[in-house]
C-alpha positions in Angstrom: 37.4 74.2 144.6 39.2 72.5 141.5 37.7 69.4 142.0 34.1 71.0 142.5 34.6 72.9 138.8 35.9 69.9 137.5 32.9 68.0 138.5 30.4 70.7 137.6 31.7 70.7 134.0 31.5 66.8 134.1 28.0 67.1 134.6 26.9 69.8 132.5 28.5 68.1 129.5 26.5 64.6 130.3 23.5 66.9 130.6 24.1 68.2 127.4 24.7 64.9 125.9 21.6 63.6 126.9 19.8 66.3 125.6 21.4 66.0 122.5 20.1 62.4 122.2 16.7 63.3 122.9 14.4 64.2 119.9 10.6 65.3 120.1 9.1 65.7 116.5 5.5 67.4 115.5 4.2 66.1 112.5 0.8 66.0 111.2 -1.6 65.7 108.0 -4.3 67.8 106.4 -6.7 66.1 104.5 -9.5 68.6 103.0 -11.9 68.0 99.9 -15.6 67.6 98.5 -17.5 64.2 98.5 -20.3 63.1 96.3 -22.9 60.7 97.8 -25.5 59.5 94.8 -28.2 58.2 97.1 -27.7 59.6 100.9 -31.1 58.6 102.2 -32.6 59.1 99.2 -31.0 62.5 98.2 -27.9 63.4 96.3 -25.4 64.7 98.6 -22.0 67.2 98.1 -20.6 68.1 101.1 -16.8 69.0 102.2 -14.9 65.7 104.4 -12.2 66.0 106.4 -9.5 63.3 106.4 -10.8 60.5 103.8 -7.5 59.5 102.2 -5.7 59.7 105.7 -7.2 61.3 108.7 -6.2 64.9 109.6 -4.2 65.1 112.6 -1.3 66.5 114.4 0.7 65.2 116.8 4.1 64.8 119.0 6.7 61.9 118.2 9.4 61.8 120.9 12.6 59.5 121.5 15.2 59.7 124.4 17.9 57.5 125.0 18.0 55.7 128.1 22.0 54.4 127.4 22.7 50.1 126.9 20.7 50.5 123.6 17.7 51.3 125.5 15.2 54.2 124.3 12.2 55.5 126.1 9.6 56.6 123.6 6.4 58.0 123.6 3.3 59.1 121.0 0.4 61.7 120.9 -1.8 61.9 118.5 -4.9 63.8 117.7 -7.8 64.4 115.2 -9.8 66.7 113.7 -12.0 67.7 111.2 -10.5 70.5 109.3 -14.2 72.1 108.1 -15.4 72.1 112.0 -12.1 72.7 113.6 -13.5 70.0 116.2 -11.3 66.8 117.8 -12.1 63.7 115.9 -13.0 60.1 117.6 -15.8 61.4 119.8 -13.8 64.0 121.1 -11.0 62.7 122.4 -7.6 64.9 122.8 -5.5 62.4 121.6 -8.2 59.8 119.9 -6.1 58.6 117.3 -2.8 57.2 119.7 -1.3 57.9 123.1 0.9 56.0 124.4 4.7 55.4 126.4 7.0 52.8 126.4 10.7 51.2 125.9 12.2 49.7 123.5 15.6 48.2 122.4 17.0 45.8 120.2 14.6 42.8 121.5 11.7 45.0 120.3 9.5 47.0 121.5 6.6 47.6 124.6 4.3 50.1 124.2 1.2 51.1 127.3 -1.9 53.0 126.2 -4.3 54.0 123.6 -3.0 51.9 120.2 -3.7 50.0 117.2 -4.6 46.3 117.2 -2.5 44.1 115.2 -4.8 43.8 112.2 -4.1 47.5 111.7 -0.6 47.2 111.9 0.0 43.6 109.9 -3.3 43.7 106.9 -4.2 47.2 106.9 -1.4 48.3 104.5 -2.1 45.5 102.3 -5.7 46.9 102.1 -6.4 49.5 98.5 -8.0 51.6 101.8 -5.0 52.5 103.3 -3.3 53.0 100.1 -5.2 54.9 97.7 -8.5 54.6 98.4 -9.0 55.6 101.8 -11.9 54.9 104.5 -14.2 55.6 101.3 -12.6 51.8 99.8 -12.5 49.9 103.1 -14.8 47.0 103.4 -18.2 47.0 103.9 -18.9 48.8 107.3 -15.0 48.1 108.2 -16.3 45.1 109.6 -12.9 43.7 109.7 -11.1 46.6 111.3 -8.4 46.7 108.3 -9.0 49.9 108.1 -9.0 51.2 111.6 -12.2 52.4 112.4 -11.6 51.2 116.1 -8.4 51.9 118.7 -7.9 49.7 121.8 -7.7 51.2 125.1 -5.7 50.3 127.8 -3.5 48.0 125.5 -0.5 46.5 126.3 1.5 45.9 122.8 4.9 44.7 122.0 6.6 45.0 118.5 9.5 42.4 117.6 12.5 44.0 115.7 12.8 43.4 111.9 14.7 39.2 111.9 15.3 38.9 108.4 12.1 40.6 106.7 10.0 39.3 109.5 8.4 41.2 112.2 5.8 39.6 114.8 4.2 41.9 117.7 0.5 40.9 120.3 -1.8 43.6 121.5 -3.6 42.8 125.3 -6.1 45.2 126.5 -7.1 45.3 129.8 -11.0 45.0 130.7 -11.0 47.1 133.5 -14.2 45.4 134.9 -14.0 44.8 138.6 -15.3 41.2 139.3 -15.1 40.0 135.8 -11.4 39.7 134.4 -12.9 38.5 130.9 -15.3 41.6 130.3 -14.1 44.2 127.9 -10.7 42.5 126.9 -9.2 42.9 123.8 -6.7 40.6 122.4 -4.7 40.0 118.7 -1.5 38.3 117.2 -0.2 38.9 113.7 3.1 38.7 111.9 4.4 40.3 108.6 7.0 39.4 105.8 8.7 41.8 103.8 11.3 40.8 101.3 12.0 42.6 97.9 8.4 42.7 95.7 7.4 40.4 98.3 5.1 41.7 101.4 2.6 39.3 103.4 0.8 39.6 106.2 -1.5 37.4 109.0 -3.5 38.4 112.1 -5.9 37.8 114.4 -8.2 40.1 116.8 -10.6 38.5 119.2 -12.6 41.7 121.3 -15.2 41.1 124.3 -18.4 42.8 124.4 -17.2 44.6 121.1 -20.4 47.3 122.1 -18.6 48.9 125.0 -15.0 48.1 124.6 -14.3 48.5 120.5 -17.0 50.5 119.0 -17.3 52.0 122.6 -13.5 53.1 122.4 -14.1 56.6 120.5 -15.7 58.0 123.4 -19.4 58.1 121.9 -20.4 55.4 124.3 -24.3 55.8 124.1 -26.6 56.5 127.2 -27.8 53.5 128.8 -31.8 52.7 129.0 -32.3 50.6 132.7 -29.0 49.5 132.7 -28.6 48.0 128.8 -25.5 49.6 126.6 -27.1 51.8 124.1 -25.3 51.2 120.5 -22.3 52.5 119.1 -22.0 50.5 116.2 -23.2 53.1 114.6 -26.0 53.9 111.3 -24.4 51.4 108.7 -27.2 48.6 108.2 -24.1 46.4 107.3 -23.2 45.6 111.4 -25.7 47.7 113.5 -28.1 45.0 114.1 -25.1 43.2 115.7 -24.5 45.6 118.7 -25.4 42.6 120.8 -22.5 40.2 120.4 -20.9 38.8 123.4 -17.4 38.9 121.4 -16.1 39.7 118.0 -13.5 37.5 116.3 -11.2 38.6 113.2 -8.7 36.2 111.3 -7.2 37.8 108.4 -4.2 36.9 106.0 -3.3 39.1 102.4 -0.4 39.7 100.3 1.1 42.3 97.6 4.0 41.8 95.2 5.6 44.4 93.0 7.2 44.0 90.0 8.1 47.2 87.7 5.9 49.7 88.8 2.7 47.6 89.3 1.9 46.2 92.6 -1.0 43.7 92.9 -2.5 42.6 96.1 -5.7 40.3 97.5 -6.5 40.1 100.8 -9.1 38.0 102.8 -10.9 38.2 106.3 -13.2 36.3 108.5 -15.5 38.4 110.7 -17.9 36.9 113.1 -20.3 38.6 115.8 -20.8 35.8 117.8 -23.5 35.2 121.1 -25.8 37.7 119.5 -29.0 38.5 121.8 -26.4 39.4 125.0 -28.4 42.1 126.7 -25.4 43.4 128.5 -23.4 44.1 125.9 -25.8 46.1 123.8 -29.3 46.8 122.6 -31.2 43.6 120.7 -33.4 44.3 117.7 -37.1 43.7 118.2 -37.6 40.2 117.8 -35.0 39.5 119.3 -31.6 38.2 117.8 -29.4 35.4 118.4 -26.5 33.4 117.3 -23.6 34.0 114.9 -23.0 36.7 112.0 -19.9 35.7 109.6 -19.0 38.4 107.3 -16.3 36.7 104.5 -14.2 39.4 102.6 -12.3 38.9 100.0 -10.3 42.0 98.0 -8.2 41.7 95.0 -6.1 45.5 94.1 -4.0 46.6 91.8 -1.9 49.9 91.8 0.7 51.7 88.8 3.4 53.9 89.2 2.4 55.6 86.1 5.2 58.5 86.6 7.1 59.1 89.8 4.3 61.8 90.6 1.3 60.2 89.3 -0.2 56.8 90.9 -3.6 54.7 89.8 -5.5 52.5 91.4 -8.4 50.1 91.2 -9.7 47.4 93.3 -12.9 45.5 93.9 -13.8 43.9 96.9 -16.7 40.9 97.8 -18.6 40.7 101.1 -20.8 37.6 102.1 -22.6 37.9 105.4 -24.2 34.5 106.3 -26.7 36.6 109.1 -28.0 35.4 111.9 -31.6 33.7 113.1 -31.7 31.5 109.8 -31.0 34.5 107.7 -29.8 34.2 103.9 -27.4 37.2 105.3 -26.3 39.8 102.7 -23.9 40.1 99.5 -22.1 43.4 98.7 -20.0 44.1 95.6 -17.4 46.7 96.1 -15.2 48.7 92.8 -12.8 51.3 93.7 -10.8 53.2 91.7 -8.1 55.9 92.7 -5.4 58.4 91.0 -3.3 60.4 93.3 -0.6 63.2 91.8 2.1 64.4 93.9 2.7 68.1 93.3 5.8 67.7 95.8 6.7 65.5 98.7 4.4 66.5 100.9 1.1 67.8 98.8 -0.7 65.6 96.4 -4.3 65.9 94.7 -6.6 63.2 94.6 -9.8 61.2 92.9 -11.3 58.6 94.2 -14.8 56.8 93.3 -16.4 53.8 94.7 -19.5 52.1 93.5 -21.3 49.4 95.8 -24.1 46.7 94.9 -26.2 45.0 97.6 -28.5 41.8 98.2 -30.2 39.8 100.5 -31.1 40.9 103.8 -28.9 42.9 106.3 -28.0 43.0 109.7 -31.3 44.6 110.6 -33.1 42.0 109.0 -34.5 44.2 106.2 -33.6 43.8 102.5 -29.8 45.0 102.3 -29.1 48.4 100.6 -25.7 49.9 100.3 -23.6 51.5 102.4 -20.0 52.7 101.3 -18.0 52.9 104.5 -19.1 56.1 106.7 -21.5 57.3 104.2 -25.0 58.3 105.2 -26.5 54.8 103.4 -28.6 54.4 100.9 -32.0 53.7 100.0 -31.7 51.4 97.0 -29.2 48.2 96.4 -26.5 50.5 95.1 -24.6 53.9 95.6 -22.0 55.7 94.1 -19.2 57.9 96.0 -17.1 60.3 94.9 -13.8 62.4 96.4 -11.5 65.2 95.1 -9.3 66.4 97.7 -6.1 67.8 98.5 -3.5 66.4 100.7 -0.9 68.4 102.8 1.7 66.5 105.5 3.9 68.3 107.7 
């Protein structure tokens, strides 16, 4: 009877201690203000946006520890549009992350719903994810630096911090009986941060980008006869290119700090390659073929005027070469930003963009403007404005 008491206590205390190194943690962000849209079809617009700065969400954060510095871990994450009370990305509970995985000192593997390594190695060096939100991201995101597009069934590891350095691959399953190829996702990329110093490189290379990228917020489009409708979306920029067997991203940037200025450039190659595949998404009349190459290149600059108060500015060049012999299209991006931080988790902001377009678009009509997820316009230029408020939790 001793021994059973003895025993019971034994394991009531390693129960307890377990628990005790277990940790689950909601957190979340609400992101609420008015936008300004010069030329929205042809119209002035004002309307209220949810999550521009940083997308609203809420979600669950949760850490156990598995003993021989192993942790299990796992994420949820979902968004919404504050005005609408609605779930963001198409819909989805968690559309913004879900996944489960281990991790220890050798790094870290992660199954699920994630972020391609782009995101996680350029996106911060972008003036998008700083201050300027999806409002300052490059033309159309056509470069994913700014995370308009998760990766399903991904399989991602994260290296541990080596001296500054951190590494990590994202491989996404097709899920395509038959064709191993078909709907695959795959990236590399690598970042360096040491003192004023942070650099980063990466690569994404995404089959049938239709179905399995732009596809991935669950507004996959009805089908006509068996052909992908397209998700690629209203933005002249990419949407005559929801035809392209595969999309290919290299990207490399930088930022230094010294004071309280930080400047920044970063640069991306974008090409929709083996336009005019049938299977992978609707061609435009006339048909389509080929390879689209968008080259972006963004210098940005940010001040610490007081420990609440931070400016911004950045400007941004697009070149698309097109496609079929096209001259392809130019776009000339300014952005400027000032965020005040009435405590450490509210903050007030302004933002205003201004893009100029030329040439002739992916639709093969003469380009107009279109600041990222704006209803585009209907001259060569357009003029966005934000003031919003901030709240994190």
């Amino acid at each position: 009877m001793k021994k059973s008491c003895i025993t019971f206590a034994m394991l009531s205390l390693a129960s307890s201690i377990a628990y005790g190194q277990s940790s689950v943690t909601l957190y979340g962000i609400i992101d609420e203000g008015i936008n300004y849209n010069s030329n929205a079809n042809g119209k002035a617009l004002y309307n209220m946006a949810s999550g521009v700065l940083q997308g609203s969400r809420w979600g669950l954060r949760g850490k156990e520890d598995l003993g021989g510095g192993l942790s299990g871990i796992f994420v949820l994450e979902s968004g919404f549009d504050v005005n609408t009370g609605k779930l963001g990305q198409g819909g989805l509970l968690f559309g913004r992350q879900a996944y489960v995985g281990l991790s220890n000192q050798y790094g870290t593997v992660t199954l699920g719903r994630q972020y391609d390594s782009v995101v996680d190695y350029l996106g911060p060096l972008e003036a998008g994810d700083q201050w300027g939100g999806y409002l300052a991201a490059h033309p159309s995101d056509n470069d994913n630096f700014n995370n308009t597009n998760r990766t399903n069934n991904a399989i991602k590891y994260t290296s541990p911090n080596i001296a500054g350095l951190t590494f990590g691959g994202v491989y996404a399953l097709g899920g395509v009986a038959g064709s191993v190829g078909r709907n695959q996702i795959w990236s590399l990329g690598a970042g360096y941060s040491n003192g004023p110093l942070v650099a980063g490189v990466g690569y994404l290379n995404v089959r049938n980008p239709n179905t399995s990228f732009y596809g991935a917020g669950g507004t996959v489009a009805p089908t006509t006869a068996g052909v992908p409708g397209s998700n690629f979306g209203a933005s002249p920029v990419i949407s005559g290119y929801a035809s392209a067997r595969s999309l290919q991203v290299i990207g490399a940037g930088v930022a230094y700090t010294f004071g309280a200025a930080t400047i920044g450039a970063n640069y991306s190659n974008s090409q929709f390659r083996n336009l005019g595949d049938r299977t992978s998404g609707p061609v435009p009349i006339g048909g389509i073929s080929g390879t689209a190459t968008f080259n972006n290149a963004e210098v940005n600059f940010k001040y610490q005027i007081t420990p609440t108060l931070l400016a911004g500015a950045a400007y941004v060049y697009t070149k698309n070469s097109g496609a079929n012999g096209s001259d392809g299209a130019t776009y000339h991006q300014g952005a400027v930003g000032v965020d005040y931080f009435l405590s450490k988790r509210t903050d007030v902001y302004l933002i205003g963009v201004y893009q100029k377009a030329s040439g002739t678009d992916s639709s093969g009509k003469e380009a107009v403007a279109s600041i990222n997820q704006l209803t585009p316009s209907t001259s060569n230029h357009q003029v966005a404005v934000r003031i919003a408020i901030r709240h994190k939790f």
